[in-house]
PLY file of the C-alpha trace (Angstrom):
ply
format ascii 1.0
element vertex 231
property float x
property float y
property float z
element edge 230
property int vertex1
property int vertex2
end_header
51.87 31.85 -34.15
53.81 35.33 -34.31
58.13 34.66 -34.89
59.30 37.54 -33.15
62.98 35.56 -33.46
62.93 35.55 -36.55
61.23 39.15 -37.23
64.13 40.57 -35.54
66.83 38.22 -37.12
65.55 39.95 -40.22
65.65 43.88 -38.75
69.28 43.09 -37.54
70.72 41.62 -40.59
68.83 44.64 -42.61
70.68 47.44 -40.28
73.81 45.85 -39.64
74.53 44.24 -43.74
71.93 47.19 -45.48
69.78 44.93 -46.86
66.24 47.01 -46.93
64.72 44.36 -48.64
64.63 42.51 -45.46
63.37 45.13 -43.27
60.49 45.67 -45.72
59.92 41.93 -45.01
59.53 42.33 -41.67
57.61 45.54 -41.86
55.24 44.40 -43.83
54.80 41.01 -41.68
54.40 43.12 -38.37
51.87 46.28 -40.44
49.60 42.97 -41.52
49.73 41.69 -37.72
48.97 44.93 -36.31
46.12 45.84 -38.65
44.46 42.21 -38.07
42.19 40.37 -35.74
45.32 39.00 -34.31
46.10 42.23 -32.32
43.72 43.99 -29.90
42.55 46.83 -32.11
40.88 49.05 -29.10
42.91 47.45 -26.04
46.45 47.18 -27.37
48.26 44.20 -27.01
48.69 40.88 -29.38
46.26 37.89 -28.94
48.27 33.94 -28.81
48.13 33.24 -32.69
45.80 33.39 -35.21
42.80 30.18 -36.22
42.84 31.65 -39.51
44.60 32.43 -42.72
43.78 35.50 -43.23
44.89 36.22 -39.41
41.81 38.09 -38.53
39.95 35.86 -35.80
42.69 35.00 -32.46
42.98 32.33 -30.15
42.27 35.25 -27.62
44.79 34.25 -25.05
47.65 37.10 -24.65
51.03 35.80 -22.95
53.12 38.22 -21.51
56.38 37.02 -23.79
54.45 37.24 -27.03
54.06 41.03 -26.25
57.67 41.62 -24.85
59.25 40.31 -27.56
56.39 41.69 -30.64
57.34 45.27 -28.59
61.18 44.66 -29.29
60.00 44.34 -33.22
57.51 47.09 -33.20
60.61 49.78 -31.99
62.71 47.95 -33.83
60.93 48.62 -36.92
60.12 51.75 -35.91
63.57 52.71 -35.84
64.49 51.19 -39.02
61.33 52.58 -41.22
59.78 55.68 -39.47
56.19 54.27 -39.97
54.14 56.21 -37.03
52.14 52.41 -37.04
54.55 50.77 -35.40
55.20 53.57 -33.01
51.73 53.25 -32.75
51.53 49.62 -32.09
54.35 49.51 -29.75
52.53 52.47 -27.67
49.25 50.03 -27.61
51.11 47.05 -26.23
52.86 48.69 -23.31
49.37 50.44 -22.09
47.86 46.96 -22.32
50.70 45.42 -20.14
50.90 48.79 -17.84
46.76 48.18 -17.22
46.32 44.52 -16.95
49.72 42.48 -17.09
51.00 44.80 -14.43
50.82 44.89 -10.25
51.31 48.96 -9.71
51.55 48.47 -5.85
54.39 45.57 -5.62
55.72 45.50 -9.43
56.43 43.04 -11.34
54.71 41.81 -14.78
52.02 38.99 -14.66
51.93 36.25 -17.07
49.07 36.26 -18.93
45.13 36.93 -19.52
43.27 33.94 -20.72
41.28 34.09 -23.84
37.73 33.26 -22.20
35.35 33.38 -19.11
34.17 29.63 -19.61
34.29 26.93 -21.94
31.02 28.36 -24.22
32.69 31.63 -24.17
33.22 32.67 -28.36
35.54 35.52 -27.41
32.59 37.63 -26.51
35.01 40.07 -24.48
36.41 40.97 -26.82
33.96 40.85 -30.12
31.45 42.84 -31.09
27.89 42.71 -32.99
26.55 45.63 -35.19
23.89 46.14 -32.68
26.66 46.28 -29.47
28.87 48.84 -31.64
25.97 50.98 -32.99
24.53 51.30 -29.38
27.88 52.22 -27.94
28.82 54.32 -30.56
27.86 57.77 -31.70
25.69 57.67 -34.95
29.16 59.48 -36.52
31.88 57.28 -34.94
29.17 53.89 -35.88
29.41 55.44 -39.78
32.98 55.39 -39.95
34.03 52.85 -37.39
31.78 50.22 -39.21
33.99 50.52 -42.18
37.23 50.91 -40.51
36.70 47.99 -38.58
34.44 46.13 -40.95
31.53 45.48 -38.38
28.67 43.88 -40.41
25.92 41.43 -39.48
27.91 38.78 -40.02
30.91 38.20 -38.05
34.01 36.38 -38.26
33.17 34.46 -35.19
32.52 30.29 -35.70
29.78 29.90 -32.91
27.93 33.20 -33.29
28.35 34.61 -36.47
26.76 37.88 -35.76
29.85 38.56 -33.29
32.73 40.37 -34.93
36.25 40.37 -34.96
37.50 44.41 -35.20
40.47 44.78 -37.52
41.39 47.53 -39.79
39.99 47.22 -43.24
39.55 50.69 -44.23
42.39 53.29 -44.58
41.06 56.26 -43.03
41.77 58.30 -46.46
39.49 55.60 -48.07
36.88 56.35 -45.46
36.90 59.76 -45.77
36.61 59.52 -49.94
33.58 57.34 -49.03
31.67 59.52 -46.68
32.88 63.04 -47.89
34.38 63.89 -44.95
37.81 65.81 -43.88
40.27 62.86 -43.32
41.25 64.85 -39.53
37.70 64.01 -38.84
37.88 60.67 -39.65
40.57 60.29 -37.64
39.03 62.12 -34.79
35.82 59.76 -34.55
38.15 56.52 -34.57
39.75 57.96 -32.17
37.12 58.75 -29.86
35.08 55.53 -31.08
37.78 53.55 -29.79
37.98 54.72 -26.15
34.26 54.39 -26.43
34.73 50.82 -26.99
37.08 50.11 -25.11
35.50 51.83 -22.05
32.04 49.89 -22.34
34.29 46.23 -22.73
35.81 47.15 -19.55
32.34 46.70 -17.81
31.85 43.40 -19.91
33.27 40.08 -17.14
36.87 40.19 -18.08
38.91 36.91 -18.64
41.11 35.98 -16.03
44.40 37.44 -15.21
47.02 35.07 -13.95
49.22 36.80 -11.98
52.25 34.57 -11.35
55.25 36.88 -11.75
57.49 34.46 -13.72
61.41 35.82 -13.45
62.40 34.57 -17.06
59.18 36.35 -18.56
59.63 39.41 -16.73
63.37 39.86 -17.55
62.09 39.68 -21.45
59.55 42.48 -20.69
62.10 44.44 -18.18
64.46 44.60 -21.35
61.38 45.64 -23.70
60.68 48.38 -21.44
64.39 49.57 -21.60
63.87 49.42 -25.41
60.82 51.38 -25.33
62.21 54.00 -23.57
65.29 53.83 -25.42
63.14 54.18 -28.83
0 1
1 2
2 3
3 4
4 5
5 6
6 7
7 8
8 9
9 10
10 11
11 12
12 13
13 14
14 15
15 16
16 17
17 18
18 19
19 20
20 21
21 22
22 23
23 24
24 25
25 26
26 27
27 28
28 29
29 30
30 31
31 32
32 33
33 34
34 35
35 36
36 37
37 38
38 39
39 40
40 41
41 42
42 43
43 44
44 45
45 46
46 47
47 48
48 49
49 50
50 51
51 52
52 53
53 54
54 55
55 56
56 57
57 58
58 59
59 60
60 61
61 62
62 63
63 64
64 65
65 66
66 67
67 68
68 69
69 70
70 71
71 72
72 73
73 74
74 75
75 76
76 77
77 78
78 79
79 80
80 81
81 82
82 83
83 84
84 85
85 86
86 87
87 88
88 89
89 90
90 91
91 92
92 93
93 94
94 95
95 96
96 97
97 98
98 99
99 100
100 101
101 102
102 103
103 104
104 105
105 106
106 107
107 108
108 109
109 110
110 111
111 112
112 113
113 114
114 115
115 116
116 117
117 118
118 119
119 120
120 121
121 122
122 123
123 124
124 125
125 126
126 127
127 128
128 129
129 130
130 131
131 132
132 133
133 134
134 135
135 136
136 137
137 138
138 139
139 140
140 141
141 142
142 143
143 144
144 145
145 146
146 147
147 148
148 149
149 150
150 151
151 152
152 153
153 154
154 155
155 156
156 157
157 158
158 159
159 160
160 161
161 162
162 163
163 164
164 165
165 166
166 167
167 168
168 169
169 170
170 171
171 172
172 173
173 174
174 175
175 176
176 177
177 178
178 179
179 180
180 181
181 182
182 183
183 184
184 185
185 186
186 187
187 188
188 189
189 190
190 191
191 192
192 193
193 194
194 195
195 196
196 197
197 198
198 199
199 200
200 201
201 202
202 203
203 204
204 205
205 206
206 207
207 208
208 209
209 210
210 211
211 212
212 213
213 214
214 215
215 216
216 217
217 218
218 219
219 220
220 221
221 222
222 223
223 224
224 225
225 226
226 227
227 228
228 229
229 230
């Protein structure tokens, strides 16, 4: 599971005592999260916790506190290091929670999105095979997507291995090296790879949205908000 306590226990004591060693403890922490499995690489957002060491396949559950609080860290680290990935991250988690944790006609913040449509559901919302990604993508985007995201034939997934898990294994630098491209480019065709993704998932059946507006859990997100638009 993701500490958000104790990921901002460490930003505070770094700003307010000037210990940077801590803050690069906490950056590095929240960079690894944010590049794995464990967050929502084309729909923004963190997933419950990870199944794995190596935090790259979810429990694909997201809970409306894990992101308010994980937003607090992502500004907050922001603030303290000036890494555009947090910025980044924190901009990913609020348009997740604006599109699916949030009612736009009475307001309020719903609780959470469950991590399946049925019991032999292997997080196929939300996974991808080569074949899925290289039919949605443009024969460009597929080239570099498939190393930035490490899509191969097989997956990360337990049940069907040919399903994968997207996070970021490639810097875009790296990927540009590799296929002799401009690195702009590269970051053009992730860019417009991801909202390709993300725009065919949206057609896939979507796991259910419960919408109980709890008053604790929305305070936590009200206050994140604030933050955000603070940051």
């Amino acid at each position: 599971f993701p500490h958000p306590g104790a990921l901002e226990l460490l930003l505070r004591e770094a700003f307010y005592m000037g210990k940077q060693d801590l803050a690069a403890i906490a950056a590095r922490t929240l960079e690894k999260m944010g590049k794995g499995g464990v967050y929502d690489q084309i729909g923004g957002g963190f997933h419950r916790y990870s199944t794995d060491e190596r935090w790259v396949v979810p429990h694909f559950e997201k809970m409306a506190y894990d992101n308010s609080e994980l937003l607090k860290n992502c500004l907050h680290c922001y603030q303290a290091t000036g890494k555009e990935i947090f910025k980044e991250i924190a901009l990913g988690i609020i348009d997740y929670v604006r599109t699916v944790l949030s009612d736009p006609d009475q307001g309020g913040f719903y609780a959470s999105q469950d991590a399946d449509i049925s019991m032999h559901d292997d997080g196929d919302y939300f996974t991808w095979t080569v074949e899925e990604a290289e039919t949605t993508l443009s024969p460009d985007e597929f080239k570099v997507l498939q190393l930035y995201y490490n899509i191969g034939p097989r997956g990360e997934m337990h049940i069907n291995t040919a399903k994968n898990v997207l996070f970021i294994d490639m810097e875009p630098d790296a990927i540009a090296a590799k296929l002799g491209l401009p690195e702009p480019k590269v970051l053009d065709l992730i860019k417009t790879g991801k909202q390709r993704l993300l725009e065919v998932r949206m057609k896939r059946p979507t796991p259910f949205v419960d919408k109980t507006v709890y008053l604790n859990w929305n305070g936590m997100m009200i206050a994140a908000f604030l933050e955000a638009y603070k940051v």
